[in-house]
C-alpha positions as a printed NumPy array, in Angstrom:
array([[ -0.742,  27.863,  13.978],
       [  0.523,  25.434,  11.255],
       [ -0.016,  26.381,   7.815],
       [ -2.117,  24.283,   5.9  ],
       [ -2.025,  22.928,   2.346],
       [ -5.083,  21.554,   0.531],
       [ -4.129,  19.196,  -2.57 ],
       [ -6.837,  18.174,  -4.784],
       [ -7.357,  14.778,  -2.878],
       [ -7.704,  16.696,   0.174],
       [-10.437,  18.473,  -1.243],
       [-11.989,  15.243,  -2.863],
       [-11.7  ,  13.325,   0.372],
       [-13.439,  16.281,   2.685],
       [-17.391,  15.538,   2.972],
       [-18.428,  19.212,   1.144],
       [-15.425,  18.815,  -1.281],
       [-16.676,  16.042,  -2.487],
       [-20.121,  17.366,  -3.817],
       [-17.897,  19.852,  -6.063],
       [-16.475,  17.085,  -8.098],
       [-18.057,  18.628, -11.443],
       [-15.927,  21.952, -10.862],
       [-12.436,  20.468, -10.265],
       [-13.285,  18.301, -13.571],
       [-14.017,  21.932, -15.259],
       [-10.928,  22.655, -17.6  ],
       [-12.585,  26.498, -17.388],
       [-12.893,  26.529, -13.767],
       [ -9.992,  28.017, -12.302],
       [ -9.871,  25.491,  -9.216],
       [ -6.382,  25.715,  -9.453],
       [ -5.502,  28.991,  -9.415],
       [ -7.859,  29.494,  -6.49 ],
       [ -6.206,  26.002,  -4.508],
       [ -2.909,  27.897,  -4.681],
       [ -3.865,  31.13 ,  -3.761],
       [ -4.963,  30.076,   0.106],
       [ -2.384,  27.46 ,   0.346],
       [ -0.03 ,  30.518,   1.068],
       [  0.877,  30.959,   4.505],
       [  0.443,  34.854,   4.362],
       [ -3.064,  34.613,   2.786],
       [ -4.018,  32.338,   5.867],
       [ -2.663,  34.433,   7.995],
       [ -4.472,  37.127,   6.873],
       [ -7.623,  35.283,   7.042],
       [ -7.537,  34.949,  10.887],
       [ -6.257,  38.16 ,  11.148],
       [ -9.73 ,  39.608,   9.768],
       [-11.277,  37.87 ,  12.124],
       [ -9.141,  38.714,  15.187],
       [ -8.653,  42.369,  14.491],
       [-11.241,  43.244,  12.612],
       [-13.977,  41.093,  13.82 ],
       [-14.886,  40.653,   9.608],
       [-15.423,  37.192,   8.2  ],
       [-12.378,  35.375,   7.555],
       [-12.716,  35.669,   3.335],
       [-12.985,  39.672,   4.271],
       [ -8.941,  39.24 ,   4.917],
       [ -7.899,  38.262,   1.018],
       [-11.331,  38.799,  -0.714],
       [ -9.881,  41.472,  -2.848],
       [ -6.619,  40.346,  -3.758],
       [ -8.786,  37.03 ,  -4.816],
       [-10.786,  38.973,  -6.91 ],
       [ -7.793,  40.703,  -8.741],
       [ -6.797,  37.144, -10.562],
       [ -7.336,  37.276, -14.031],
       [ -8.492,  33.647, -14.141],
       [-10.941,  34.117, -11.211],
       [-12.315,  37.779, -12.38 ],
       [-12.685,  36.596, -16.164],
       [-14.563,  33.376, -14.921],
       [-16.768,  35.082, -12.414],
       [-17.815,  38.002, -15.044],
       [-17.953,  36.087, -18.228],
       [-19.518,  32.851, -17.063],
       [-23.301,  31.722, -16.279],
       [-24.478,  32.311, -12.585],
       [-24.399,  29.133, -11.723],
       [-21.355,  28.328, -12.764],
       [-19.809,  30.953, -10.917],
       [-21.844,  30.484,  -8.051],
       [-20.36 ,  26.841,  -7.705],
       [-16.878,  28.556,  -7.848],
       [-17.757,  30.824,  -4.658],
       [-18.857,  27.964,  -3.194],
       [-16.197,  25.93 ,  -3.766],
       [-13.872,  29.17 ,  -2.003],
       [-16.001,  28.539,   1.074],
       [-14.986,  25.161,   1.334],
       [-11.481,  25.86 ,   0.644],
       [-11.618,  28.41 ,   3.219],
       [-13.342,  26.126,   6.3  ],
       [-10.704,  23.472,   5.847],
       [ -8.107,  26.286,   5.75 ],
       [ -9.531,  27.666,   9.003],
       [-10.526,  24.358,  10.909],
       [ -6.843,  22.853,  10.064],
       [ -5.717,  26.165,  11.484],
       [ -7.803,  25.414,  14.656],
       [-10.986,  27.296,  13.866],
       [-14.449,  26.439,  13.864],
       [-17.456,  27.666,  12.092],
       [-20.145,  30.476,  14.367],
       [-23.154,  29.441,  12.23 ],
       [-23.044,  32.978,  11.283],
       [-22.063,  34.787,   8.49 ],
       [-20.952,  38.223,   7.584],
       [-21.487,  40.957,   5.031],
       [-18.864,  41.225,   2.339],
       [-20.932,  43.851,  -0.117],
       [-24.039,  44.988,  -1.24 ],
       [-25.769,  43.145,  -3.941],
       [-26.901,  45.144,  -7.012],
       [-30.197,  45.121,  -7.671],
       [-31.581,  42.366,  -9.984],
       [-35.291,  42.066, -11.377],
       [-36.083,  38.254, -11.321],
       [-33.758,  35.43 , -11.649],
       [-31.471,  35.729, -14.883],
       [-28.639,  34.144, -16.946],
       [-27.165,  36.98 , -18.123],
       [-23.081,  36.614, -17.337],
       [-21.606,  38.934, -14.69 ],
       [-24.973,  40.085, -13.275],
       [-24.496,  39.063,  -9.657],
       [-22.038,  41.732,  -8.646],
       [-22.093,  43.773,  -6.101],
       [-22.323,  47.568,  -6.056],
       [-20.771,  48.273,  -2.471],
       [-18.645,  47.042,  -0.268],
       [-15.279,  45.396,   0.242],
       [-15.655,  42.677,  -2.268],
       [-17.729,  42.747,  -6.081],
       [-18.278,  39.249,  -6.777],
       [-18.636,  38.031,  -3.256],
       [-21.76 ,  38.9  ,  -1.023],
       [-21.117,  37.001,   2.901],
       [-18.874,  34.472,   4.03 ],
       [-18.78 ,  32.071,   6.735],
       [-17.592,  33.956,  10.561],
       [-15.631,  31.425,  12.583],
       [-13.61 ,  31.785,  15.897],
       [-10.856,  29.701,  17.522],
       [-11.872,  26.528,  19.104],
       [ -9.693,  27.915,  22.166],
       [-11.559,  30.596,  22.647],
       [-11.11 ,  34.409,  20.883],
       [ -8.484,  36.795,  22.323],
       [-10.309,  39.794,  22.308],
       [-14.096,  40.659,  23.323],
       [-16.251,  41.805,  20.694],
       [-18.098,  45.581,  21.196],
       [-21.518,  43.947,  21.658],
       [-19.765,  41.821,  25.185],
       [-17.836,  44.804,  25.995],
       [-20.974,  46.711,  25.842],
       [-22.789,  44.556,  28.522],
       [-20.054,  44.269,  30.702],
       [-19.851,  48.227,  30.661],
       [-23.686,  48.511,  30.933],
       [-23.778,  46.29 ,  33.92 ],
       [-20.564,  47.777,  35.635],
       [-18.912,  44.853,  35.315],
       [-21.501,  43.127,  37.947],
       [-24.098,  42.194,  35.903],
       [-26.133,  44.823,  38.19 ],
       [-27.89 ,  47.24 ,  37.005],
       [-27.242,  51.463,  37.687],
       [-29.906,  53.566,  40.403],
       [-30.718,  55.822,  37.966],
       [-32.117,  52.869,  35.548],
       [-33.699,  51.009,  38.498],
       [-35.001,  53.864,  39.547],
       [-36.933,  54.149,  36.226],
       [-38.316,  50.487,  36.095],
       [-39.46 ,  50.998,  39.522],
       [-41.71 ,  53.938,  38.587],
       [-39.778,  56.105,  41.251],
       [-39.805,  59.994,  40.8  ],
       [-36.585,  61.566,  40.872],
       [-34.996,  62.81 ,  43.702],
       [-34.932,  66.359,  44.144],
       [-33.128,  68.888,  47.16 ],
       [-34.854,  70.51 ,  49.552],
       [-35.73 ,  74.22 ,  47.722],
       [-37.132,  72.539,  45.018],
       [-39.518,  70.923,  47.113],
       [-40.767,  73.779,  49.196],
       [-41.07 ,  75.733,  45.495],
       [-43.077,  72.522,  44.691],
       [-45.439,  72.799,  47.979],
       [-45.854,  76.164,  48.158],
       [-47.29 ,  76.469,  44.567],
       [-49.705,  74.432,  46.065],
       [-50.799,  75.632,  48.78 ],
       [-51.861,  79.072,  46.68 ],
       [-53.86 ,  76.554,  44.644],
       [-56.165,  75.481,  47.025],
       [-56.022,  79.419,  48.402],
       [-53.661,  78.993,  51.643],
       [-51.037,  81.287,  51.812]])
């Protein structure tokens, strides 16, 4: 796939982008450091690479080393929520034109990327929407996508019916034999154990 770079234009001219004009005009916004960062050819590499091998949202594959720039950890912990929430936005834009110029397209799904910490009411307070699990502490889900020429690999969940259904699509005996009510089969001595007991019920011997 060819490797994509995003200039601030590009970003400008894209019909999200555009709504995130008040961010790139932020002098404390660190729009560029973040531009730069998926413009490299191994971080988008590593973004479809989440999503091929490890069936993980497409952020999941650089989420952390994201999080480790000083600009973009200082902005997200010392600035007000929704200032930093238009940042994380602005990564999932960056991100979708990454991975549709890459031949991608979005699921309409997205995936876990931590567990939020718990928070009492909305509130201003700088840094409080963290997270206090998972792969990544400032981010919470991201967009899924998958190729637009179809995925290499089956996921578990289509592996799982084709493995239910024996590859057919038809179910097994033993689970038609339960829908249908049928008793199980049993041999021949457990049968006569069966009618003998009763036949000394009703007193023949």
């Amino acid at each position: 796939m060819p490797d994509i770079r995003i200039t601030r234009k590009d970003f400008l001219d894209d019909r999200q982008g555009r709504t995130f004009a008040d961010v790139l005009n932020d002098a404390e916004q660190p729009f560029d450091q973040v531009l730069e960062f998926f413009n490299d050819k191994d971080h988008q590499r590593r973004m479809e690479e989440a999503e091929i091998h490890h069936d993980r949202p497409a952020l999941a594959g650089v989420v952390r080393e994201l999080e480790s720039l000083k600009p973009v950890d200082q902005f997200l912990g010392e600035q007000h929520p929704r200032r930093t929430k238009r940042l994380r936005q602005v990564v999932g834009v960056i991100v979708r034109m990454i991975m549709e110029g890459r031949g991608w397209k979005k699921t309409g799904r997205k995936g876990s990327l931590g567990v939020r910490a718990t928070i009492s009411g909305r509130t201003s307070r700088p840094g409080s929407y963290h997270n206090t699990g998972g792969l990544a502490f400032w981010f919470l889900r991201a967009e899924r996508y998958e190729r637009k020429a179809g995925m290499p690999y089956r996921s578990v969940r289509q592996r799982r019916r084709i493995h239910d259904g024996s590859g057919d699509g038809q179910k097994s005996p033993k689970s038609r034999g339960k829908k249908d009510g049928n008793s199980p089969r049993t041999n021949g001595k457990a049968s006569a154990r069966d009618d003998s007991g009763s036949l000394r019920k009703k007193g023949i011997q």
